[in-house]
Residue, then its C-alpha position, 0 to 999 in steps of 0.5 A: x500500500x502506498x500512502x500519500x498525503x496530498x500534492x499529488x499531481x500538481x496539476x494547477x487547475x489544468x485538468x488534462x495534467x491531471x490525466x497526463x499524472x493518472x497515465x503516470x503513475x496507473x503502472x504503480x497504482x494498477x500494482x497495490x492500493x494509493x491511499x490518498x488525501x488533500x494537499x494545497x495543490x488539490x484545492x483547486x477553485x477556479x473563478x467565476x468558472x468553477x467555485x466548489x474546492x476538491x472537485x477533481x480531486x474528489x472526482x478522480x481519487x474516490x477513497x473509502x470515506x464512507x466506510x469509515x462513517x466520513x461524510x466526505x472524501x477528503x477525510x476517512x480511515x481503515x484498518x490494514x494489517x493490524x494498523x488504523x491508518x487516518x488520513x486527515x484534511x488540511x484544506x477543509x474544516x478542522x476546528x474543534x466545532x467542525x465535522x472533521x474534528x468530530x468524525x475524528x474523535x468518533x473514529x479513535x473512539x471506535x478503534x479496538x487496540x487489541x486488534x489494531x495495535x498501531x496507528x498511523x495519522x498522515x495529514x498534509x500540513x499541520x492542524x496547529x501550528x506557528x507558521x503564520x506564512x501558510 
């Protein structure tokens, strides 16, 4: 499994980019499974054309939100091997009152140690942090 936590194609709101990167990598990802979430990179809102952020990206990496109880495709978690992996959105909501917070805290309460001993968290930028540039 390869696990990857946003900037992945760079794309830069040119969509046939985003083909070019899925042609790129299908080789690999055609091999073993891409767990994916959101950089800054896959933001993507163009003005007066397209303001809805995430669209491509929701559209062409479709992870296992659901399954986990996500009500979004930008944040979600599973369980491999005796891991709980939760991937985490930097570009959407975290804040204490916020879905992903409260899906977050739902998630770890549901994880059963015995049987998935580790956890492993991967988020693209930090939630808190002193870098007041980005």
């Amino acid at each position: 499994m390869f696990l990857l936590p946003g900037d992945l194609a760079y794309a830069y709101k040119v969509q046939h980019l985003w083909d070019s990167f899925g042609g790129f990598v299908a080789p690999l990802s055609s091999q073993r499974p891409w767990m994916v979430t959101h950089g800054n990179h896959e933001v993507e809102k163009i003005a007066k054309v397209h303001t809805t952020p995430f669209t491509t990206f929701n559209a062409r990496w479709k992870m296992p939100h659901e399954e986990s109880g996500s009500d979004s495709n930008l944040y979600y978690s599973f369980d491999v091997a005796g891991v709980h992996v939760i991937m985490l959105g930097s570009y959407t909501d975290f804040d204490r009152k916020s879905k992903q917070y409260k899906w977050l805290e739902g998630d770890l309460k549901k994880v059963n140690r015995k049987n998935t001993p580790w956890l492993v968290m991967l988020v693209h930028a930090p939630w808190y942090n002193s870098n007041t540039a980005h």
